[in-house]
NUDO-124930 format. One line per 5 residues: number of its first residue (from 1); for each residue y, z, x of N, C-alpha, C. Coordinates in nm, 3 decimals. Layout:
// residues N
NUM	Y:Z:X:Y:Z:X:Y:Z:X  ... .
//
This chain:
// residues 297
1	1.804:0.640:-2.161:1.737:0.552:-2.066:1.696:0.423:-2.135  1.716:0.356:-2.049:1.666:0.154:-2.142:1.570:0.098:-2.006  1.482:0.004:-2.083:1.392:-0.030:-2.018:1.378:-0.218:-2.028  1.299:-0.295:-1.957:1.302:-0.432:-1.954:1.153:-0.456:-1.979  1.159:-0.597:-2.056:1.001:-0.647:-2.044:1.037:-0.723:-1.965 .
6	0.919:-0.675:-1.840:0.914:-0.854:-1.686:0.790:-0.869:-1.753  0.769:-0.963:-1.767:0.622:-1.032:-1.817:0.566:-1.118:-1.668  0.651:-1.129:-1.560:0.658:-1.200:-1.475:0.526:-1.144:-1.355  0.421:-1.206:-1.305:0.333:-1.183:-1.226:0.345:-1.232:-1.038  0.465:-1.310:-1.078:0.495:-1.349:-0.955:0.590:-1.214:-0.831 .
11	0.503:-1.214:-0.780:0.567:-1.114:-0.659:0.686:-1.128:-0.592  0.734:-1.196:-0.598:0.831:-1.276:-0.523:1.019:-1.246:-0.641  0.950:-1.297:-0.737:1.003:-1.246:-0.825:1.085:-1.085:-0.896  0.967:-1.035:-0.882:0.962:-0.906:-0.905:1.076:-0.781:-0.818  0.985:-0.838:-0.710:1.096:-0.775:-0.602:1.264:-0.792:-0.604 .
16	1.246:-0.967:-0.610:1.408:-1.013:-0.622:1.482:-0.913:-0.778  1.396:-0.902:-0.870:1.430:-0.793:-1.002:1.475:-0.689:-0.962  1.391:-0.639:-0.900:1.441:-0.463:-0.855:1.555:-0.517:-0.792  1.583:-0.575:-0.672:1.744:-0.594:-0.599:1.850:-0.638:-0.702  1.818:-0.675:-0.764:1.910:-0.749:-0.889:1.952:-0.601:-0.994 .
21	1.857:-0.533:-1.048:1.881:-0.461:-1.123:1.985:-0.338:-1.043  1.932:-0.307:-0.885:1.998:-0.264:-0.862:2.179:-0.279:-0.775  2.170:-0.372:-0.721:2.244:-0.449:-0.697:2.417:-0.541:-0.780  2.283:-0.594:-0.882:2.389:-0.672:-0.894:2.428:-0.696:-1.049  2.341:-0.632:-1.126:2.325:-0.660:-1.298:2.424:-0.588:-1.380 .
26	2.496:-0.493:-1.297:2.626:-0.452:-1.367:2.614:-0.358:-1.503  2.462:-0.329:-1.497:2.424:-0.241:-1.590:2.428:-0.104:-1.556  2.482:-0.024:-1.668:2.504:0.127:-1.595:2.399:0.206:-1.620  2.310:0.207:-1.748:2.224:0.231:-1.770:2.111:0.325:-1.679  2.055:0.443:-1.680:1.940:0.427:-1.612:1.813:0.305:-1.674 .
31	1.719:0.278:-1.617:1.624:0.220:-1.676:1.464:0.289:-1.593  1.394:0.238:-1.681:1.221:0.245:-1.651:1.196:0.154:-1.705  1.099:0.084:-1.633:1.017:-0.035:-1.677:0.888:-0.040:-1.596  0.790:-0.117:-1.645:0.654:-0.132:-1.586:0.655:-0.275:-1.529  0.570:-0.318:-1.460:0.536:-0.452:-1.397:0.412:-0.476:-1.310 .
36	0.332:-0.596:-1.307:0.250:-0.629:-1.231:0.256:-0.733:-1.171  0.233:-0.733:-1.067:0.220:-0.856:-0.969:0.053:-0.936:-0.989  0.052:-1.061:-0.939:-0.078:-1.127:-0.888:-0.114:-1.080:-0.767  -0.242:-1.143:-0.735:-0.272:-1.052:-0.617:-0.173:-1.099:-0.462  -0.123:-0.950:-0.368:-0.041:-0.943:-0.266:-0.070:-0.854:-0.179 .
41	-0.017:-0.854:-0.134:-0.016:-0.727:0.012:0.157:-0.708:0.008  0.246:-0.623:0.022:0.372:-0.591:0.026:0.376:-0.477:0.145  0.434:-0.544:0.235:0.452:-0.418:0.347:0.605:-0.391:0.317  0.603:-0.216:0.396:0.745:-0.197:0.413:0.873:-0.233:0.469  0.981:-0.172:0.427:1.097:-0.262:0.478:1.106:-0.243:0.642 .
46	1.019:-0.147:0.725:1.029:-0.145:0.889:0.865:-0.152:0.897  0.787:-0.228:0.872:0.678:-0.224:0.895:0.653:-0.351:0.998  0.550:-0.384:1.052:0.483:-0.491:1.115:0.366:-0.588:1.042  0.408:-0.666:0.970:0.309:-0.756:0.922:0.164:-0.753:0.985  0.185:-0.803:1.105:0.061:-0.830:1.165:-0.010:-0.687:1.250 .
51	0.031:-0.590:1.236:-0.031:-0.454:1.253:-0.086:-0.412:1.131  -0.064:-0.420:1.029:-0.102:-0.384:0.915:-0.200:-0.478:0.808  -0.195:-0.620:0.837:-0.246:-0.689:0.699:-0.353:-0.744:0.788  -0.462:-0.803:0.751:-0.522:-0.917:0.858:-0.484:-1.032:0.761  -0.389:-1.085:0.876:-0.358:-1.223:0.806:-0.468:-1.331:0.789 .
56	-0.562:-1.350:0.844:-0.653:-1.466:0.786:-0.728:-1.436:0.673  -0.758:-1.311:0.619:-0.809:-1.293:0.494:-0.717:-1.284:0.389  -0.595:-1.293:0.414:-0.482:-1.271:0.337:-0.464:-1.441:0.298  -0.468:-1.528:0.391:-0.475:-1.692:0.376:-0.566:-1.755:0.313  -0.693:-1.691:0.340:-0.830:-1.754:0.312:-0.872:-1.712:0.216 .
61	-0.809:-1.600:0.115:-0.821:-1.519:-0.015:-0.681:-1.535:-0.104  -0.602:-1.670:-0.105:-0.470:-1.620:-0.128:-0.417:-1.537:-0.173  -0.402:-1.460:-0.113:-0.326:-1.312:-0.093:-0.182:-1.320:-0.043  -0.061:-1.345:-0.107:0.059:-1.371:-0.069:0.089:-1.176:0.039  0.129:-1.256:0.099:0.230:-1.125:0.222:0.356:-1.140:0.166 .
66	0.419:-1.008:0.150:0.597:-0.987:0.109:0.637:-0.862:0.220  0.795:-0.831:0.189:0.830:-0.737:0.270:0.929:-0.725:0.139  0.917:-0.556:0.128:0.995:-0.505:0.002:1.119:-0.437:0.086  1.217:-0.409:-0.018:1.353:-0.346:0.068:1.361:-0.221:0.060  1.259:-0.161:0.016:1.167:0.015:0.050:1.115:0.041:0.185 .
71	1.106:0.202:0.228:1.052:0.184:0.307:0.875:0.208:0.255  0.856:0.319:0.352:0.666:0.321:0.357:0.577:0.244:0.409  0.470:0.238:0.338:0.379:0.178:0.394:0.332:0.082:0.289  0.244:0.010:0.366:0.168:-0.133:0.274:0.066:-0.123:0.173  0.090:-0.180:0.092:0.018:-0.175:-0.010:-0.081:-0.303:-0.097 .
76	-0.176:-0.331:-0.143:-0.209:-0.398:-0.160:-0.211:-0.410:-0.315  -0.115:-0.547:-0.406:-0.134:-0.556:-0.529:-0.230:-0.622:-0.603  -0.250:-0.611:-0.726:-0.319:-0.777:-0.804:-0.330:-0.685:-0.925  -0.341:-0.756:-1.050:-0.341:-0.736:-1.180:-0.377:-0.609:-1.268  -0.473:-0.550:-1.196:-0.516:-0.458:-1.222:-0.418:-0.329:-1.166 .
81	-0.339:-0.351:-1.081:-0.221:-0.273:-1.059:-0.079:-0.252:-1.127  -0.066:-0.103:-1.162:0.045:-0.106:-1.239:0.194:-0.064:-1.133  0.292:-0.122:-1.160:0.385:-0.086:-1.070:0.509:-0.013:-1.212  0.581:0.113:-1.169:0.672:0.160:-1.228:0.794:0.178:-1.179  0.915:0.161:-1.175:1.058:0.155:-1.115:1.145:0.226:-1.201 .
86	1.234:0.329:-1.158:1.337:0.376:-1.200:1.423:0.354:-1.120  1.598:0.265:-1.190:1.666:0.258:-1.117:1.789:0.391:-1.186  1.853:0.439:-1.098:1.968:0.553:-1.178:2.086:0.510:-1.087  2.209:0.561:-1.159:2.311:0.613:-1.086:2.313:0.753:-1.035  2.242:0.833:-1.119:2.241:0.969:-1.060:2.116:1.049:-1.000 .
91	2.194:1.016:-0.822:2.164:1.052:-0.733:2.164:1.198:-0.632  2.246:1.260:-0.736:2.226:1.420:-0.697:2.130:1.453:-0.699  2.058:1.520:-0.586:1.926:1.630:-0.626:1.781:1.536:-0.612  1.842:1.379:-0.647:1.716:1.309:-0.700:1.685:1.220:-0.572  1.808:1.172:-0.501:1.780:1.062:-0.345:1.668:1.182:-0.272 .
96	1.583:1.124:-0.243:1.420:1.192:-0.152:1.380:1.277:-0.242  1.377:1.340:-0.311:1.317:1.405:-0.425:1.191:1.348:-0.544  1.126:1.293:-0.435:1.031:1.215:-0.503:0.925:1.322:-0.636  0.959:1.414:-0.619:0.895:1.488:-0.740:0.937:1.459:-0.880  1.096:1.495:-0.881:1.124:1.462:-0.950:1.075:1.344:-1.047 .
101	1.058:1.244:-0.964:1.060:1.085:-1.054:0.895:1.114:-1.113  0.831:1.165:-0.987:0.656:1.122:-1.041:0.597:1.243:-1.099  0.713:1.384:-1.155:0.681:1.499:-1.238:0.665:1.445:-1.386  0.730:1.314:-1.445:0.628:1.292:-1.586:0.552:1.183:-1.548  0.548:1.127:-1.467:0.413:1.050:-1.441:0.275:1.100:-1.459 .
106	0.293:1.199:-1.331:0.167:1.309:-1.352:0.161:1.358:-1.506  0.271:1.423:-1.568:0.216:1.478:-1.676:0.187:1.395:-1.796  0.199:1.221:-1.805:0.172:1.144:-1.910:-0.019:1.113:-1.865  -0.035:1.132:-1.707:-0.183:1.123:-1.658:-0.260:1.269:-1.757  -0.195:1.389:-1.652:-0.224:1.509:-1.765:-0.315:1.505:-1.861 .
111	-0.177:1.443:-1.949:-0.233:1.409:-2.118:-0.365:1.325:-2.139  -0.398:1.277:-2.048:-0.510:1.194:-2.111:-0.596:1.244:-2.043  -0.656:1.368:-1.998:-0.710:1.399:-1.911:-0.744:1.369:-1.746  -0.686:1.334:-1.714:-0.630:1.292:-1.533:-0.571:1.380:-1.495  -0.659:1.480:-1.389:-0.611:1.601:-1.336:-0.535:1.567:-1.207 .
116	-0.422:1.480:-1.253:-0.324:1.465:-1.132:-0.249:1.536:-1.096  -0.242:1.508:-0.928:-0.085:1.657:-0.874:0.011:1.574:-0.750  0.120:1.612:-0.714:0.142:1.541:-0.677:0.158:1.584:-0.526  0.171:1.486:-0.443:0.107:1.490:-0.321:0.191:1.482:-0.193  0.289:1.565:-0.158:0.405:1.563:-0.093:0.367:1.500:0.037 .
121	0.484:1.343:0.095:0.600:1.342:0.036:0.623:1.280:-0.090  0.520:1.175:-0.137:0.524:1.061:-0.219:0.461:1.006:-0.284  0.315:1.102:-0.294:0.220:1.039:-0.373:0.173:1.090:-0.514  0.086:1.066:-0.572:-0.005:1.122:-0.671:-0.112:1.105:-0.670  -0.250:1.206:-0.615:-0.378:1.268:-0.616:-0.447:1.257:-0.679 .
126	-0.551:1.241:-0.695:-0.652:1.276:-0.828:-0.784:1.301:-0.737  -0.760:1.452:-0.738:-0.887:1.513:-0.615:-0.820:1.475:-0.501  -0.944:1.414:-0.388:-0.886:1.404:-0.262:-0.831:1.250:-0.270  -0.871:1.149:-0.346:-0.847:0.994:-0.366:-0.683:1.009:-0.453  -0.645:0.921:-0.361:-0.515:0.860:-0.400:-0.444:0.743:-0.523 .
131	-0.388:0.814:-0.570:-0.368:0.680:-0.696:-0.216:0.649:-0.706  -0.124:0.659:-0.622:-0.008:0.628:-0.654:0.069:0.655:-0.525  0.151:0.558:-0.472:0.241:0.567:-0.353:0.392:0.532:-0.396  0.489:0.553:-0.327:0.599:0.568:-0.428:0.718:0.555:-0.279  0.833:0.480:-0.321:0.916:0.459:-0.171:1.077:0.445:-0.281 .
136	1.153:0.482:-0.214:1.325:0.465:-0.272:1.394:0.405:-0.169  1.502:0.351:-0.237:1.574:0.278:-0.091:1.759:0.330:-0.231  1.853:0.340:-0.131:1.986:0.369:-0.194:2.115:0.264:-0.168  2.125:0.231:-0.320:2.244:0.092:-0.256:2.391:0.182:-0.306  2.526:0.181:-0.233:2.633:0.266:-0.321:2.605:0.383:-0.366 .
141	2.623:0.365:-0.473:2.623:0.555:-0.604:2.509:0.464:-0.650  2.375:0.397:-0.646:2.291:0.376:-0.752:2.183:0.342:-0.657  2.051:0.437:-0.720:1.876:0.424:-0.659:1.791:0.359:-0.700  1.700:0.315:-0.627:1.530:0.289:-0.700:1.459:0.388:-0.661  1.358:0.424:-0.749:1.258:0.461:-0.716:1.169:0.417:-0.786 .
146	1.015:0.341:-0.660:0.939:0.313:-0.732:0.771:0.342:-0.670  0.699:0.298:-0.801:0.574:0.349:-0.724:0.456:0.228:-0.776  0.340:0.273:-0.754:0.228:0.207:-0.822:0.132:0.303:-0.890  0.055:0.258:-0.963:-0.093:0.358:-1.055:-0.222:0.257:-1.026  -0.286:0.258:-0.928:-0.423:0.226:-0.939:-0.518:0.219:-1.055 .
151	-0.504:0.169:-1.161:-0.550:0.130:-1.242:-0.678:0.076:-1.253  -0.703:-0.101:-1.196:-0.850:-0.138:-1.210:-0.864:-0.195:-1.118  -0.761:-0.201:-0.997:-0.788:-0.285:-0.895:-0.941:-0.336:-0.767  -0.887:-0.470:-0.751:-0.999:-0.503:-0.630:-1.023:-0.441:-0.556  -1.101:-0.347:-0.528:-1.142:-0.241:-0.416:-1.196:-0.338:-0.340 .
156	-1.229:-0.440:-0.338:-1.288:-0.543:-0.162:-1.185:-0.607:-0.117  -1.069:-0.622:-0.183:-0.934:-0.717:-0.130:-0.853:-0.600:-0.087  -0.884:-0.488:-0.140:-0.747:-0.367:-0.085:-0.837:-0.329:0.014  -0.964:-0.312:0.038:-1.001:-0.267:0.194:-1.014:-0.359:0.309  -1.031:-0.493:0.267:-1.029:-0.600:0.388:-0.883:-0.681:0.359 .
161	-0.789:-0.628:0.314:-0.678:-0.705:0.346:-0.558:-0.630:0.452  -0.606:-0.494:0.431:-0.528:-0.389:0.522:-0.622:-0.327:0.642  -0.552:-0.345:0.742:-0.627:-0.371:0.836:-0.531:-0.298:1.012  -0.537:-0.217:1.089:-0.482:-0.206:1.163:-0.533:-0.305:1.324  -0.435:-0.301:1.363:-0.450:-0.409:1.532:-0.404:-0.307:1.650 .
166	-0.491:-0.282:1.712:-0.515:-0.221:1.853:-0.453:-0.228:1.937  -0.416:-0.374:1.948:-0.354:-0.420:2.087:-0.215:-0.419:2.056  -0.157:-0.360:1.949:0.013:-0.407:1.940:0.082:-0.258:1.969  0.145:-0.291:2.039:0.244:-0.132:2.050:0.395:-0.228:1.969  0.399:-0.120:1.907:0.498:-0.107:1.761:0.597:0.008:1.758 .
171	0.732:-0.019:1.720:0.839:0.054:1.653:0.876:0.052:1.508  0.759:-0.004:1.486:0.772:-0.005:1.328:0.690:0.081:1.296  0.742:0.130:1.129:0.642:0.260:1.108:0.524:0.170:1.038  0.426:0.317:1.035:0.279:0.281:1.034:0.226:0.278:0.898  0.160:0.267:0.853:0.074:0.294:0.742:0.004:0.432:0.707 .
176	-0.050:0.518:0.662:-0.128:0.617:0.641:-0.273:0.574:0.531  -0.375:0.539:0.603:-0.464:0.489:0.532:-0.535:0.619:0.418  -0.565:0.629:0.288:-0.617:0.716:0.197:-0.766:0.652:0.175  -0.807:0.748:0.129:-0.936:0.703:0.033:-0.837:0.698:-0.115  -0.860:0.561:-0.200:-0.823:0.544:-0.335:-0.928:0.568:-0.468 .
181	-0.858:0.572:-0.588:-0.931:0.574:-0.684:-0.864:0.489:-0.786  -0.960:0.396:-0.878:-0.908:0.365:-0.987:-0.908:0.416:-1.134  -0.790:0.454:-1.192:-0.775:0.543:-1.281:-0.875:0.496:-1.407  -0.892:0.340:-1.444:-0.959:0.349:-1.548:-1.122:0.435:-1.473  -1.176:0.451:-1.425:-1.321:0.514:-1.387:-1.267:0.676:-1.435 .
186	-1.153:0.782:-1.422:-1.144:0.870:-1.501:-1.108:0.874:-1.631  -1.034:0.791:-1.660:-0.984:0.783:-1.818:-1.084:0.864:-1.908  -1.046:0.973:-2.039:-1.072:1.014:-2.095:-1.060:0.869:-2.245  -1.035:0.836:-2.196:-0.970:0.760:-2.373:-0.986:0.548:-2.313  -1.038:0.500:-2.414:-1.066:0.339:-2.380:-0.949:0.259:-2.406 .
191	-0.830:0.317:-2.307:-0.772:0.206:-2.287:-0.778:0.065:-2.190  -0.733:-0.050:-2.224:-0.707:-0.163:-2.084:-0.599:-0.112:-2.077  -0.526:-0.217:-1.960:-0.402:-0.178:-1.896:-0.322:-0.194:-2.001  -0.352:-0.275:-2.113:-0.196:-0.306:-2.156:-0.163:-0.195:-2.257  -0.270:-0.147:-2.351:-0.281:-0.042:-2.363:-0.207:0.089:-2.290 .
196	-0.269:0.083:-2.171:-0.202:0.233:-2.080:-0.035:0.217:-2.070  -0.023:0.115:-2.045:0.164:0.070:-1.992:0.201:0.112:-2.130  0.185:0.023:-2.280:0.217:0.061:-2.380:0.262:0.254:-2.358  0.114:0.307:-2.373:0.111:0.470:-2.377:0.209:0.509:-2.249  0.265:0.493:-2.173:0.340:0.533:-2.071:0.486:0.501:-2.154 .
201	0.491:0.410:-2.159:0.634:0.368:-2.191:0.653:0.438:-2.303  0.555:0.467:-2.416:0.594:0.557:-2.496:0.610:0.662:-2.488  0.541:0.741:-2.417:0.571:0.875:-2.329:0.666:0.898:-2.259  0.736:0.779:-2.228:0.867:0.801:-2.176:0.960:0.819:-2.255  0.943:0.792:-2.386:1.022:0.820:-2.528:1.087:0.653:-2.514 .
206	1.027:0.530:-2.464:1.124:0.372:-2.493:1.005:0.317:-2.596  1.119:0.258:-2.707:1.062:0.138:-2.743:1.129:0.059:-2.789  1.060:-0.051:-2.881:1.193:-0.179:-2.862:1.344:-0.191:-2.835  1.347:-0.017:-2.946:1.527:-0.042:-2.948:1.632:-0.046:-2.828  1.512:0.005:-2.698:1.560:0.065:-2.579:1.536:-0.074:-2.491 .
211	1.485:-0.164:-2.528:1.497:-0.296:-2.435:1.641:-0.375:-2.396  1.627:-0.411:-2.263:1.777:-0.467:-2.244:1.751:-0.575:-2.218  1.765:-0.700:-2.288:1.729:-0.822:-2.246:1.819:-0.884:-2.082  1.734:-1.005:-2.046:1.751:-1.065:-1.931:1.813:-1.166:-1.944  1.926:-1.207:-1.945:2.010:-1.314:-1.967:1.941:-1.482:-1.897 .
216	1.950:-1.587:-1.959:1.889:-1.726:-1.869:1.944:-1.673:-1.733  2.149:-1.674:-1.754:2.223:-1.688:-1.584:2.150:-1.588:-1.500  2.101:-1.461:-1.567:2.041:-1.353:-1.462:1.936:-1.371:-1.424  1.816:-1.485:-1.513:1.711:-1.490:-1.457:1.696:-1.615:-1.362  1.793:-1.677:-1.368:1.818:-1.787:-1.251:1.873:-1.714:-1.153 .
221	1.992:-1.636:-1.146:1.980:-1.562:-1.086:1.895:-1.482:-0.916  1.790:-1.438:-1.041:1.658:-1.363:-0.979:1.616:-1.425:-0.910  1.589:-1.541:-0.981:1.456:-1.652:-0.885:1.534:-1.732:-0.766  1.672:-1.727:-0.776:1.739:-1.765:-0.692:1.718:-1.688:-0.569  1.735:-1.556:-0.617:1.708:-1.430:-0.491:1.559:-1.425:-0.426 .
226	1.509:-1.488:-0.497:1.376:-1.471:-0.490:1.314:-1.598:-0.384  1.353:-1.708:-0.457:1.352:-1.814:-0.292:1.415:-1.833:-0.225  1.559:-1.746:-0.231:1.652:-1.746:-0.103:1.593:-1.663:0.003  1.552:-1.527:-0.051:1.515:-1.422:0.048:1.387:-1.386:0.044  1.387:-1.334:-0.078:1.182:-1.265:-0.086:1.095:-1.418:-0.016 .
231	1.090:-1.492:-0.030:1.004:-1.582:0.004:1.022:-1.647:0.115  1.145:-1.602:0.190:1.152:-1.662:0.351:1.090:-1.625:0.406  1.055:-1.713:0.538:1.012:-1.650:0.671:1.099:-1.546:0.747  1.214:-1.607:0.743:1.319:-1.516:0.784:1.331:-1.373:0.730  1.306:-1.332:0.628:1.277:-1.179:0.573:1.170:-1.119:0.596 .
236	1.026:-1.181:0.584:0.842:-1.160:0.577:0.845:-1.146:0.681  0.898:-1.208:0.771:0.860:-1.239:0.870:0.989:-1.180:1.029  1.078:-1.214:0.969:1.155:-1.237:1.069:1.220:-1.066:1.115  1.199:-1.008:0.993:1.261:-0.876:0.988:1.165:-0.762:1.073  1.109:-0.799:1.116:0.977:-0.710:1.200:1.011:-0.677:1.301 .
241	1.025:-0.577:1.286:1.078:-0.462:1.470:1.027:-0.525:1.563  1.050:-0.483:1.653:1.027:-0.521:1.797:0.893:-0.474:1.841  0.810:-0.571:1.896:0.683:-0.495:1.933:0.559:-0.572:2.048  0.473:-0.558:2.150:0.442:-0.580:2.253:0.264:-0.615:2.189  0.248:-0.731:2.252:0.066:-0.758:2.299:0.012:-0.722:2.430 .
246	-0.078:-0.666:2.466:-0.091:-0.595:2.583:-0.295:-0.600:2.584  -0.324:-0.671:2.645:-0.471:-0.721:2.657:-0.483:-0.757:2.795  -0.582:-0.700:2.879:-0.621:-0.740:2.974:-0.493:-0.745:3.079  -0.497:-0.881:3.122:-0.382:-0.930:3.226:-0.238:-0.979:3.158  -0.278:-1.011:3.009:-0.162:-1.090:2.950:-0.078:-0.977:2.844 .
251	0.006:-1.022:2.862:0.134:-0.952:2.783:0.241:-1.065:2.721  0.288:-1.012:2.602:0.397:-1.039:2.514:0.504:-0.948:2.460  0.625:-0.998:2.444:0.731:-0.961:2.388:0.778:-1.028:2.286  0.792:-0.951:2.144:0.842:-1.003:2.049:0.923:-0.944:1.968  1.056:-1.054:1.918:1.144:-0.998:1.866:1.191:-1.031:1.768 .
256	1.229:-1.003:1.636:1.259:-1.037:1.533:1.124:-1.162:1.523  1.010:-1.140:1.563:0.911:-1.240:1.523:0.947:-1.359:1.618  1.020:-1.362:1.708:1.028:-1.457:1.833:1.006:-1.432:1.958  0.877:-1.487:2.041:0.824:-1.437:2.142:0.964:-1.460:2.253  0.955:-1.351:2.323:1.074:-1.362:2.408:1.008:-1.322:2.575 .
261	0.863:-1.264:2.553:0.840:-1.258:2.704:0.705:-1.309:2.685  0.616:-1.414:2.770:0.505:-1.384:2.828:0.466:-1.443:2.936  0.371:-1.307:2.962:0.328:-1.340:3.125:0.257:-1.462:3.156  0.184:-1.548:3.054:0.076:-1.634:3.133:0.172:-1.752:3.103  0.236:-1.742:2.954:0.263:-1.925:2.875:0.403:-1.930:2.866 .
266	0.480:-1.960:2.959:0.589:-1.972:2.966:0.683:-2.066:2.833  0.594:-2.159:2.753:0.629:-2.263:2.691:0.596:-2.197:2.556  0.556:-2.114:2.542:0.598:-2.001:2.405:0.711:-1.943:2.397  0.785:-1.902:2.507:0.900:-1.787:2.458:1.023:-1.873:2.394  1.088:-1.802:2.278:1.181:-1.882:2.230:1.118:-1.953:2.078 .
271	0.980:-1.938:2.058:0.909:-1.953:1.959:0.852:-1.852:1.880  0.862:-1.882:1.728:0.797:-1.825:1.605:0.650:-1.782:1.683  0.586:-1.618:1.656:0.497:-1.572:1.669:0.412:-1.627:1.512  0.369:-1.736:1.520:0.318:-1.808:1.408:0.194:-1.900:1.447  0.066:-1.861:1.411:-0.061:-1.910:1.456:-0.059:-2.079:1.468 .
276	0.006:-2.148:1.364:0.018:-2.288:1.396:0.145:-2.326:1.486  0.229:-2.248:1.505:0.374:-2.285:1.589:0.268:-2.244:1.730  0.202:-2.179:1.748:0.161:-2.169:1.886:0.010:-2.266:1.919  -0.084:-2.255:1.824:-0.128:-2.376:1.848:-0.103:-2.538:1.886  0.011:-2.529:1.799:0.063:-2.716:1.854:0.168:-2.681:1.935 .
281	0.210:-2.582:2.076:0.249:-2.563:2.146:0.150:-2.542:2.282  0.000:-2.475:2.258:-0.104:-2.457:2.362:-0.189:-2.606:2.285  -0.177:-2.694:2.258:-0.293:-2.790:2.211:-0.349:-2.871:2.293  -0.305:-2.891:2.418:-0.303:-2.961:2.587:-0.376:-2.834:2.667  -0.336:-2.683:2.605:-0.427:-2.587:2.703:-0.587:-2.582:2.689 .
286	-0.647:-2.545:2.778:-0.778:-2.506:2.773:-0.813:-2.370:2.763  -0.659:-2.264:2.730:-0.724:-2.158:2.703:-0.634:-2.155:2.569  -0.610:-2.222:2.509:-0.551:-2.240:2.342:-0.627:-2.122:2.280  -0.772:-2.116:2.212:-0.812:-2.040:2.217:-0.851:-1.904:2.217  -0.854:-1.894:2.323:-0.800:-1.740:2.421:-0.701:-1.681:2.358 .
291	-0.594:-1.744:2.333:-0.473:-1.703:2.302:-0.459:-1.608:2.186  -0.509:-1.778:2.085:-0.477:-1.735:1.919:-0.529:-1.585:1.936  -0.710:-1.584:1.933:-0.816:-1.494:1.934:-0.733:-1.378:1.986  -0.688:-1.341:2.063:-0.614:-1.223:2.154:-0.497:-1.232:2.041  -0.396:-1.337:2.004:-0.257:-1.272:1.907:-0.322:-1.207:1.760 .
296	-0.434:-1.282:1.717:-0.433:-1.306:1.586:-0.522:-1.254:1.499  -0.636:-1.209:1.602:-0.738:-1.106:1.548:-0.766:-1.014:1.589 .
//
């Protein structure tokens, strides 16, 4: 097994890595590697943005929104979060077999005293609080699987940035909200993070000799993938199932993130479900207002 240093904090980035590694890097290799993002929210690949995140604390806290090419549910990142990825070719036994991947996870926790277990379909436990969520997606003959470790994270940005909405009926899947824990508060032993990643990666039996460097062309590449797709509207945004506003007298239809029915504002449909695309579309109404307040909170 060979592994990569991303030193990279950008989310946007990261993601475009995993598609690349699996995709397109021509490496046969299995690998493991660690990574952290800055702070984000990452919903799943069939999820609903705006059922799941509250977008104005996500704006007003910059908190970047992504959509990963996993499924599951949303998650909230930032520094203090560790993310782990295994990509393989071999997919016998191992495609949905999420034990497999997070059976030495748990047991490198184990070792340091972290009475972790793991938590069928996809998680890892510690007691009843949750410390690790984990999603695969399959391209050809070759997988990811990846997860996160709650480490030291913002417990006030991961509870007010995830957020469910009432009024939306959705075909996208949902979230499963946990009570979390952060692992440094059990730690037996004074590590920081960089520390712990170190002790993981060594427990995985990698070190230097097992690094596969990142070529300049591949890391242009990446970032190419990365503001072509991870950072569109058209992906974050545009990829969002089909799903209905239903308040009072007024109703909406939206599709791929383009309102296609409503009952009161005829001069919306055909438009981005986007708080400023509909404001400077109602800016002449007197119930402008009304509106946002009813789409947006």
């Amino acid at each position: 097994m060979k592994t990569i240093k991303n030193n990279s904090f950008d989310p946007f980035y990261n993601l475009a890595l995993e598609e690349y590694l699996l995709k397109k890097s021509g490496i046969s290799e299995d690998i493991f590697y660690l990574w952290r993002n800055k702070k984000c929210v990452i919903v799943g690949r069939n999820q609903n943005p705006f059922n799941e995140v509250d977008i104005d604390y996500s704006n007003n806290n910059d908190i970047d929104i992504l959509r990963r090419g996993t499924g599951g549910g949303t998650v909230y990142h930032d520094e203090g979060n560790i993310n782990f990825t295994f990509v393989t070719s071999k997919i016998t036994n191992r495609l949905h077999n999420y034990g497999f991947f997070l059976k030495p996870i748990i047991e490198i926790l184990k070792n340091i005293g972290i009475q972790a277990k793991f938590e069928p379909k996809t998680h890892i436990y510690v007691g009843e609080h949750k410390v690790s969520g984990n999603a695969q997606t399959l391209y050809k003959n070759r997988m990811i699987h990846h997860g996160t470790l709650l480490f030291d994270v913002d417990s006030l940005h991961l509870q007010n940035v995830l957020k469910k909405k009432d009024v939306i009926t959705t075909y996208a899947v949902s979230s499963e909200r946990s009570k979390v824990l952060n692992l440094k508060d059990v730690l037996s032993v004074d590590f920081n993070i960089t520390q712990f990643m170190e002790y993981i990666l060594d427990q995985m039996g990698l070190s230097s000799t097992d690094v596969i460097d990142i070529s300049k062309k591949q890391d242009d590449e990446i970032s190419d993938l990365a503001l072509s797709k991870y950072r569109s509207w058209e992906w974050i945004f545009g990829q969002t199932p089909k799903f209905t506003i239903d308040k009072n007298e007024y109703h909406f239809s939206i599709i791929n993130c383009i309102i296609t029915k409503s009952s009161h504002y005829k001069q919306l449909i055909g438009l981005r479900f986007d708080r400023n695309t509909i404001i400077e579309a109602l800016h002449t109404n007197r119930d402008k207002e009304i509106v946002i307040d009813l789409l947006f909170t």
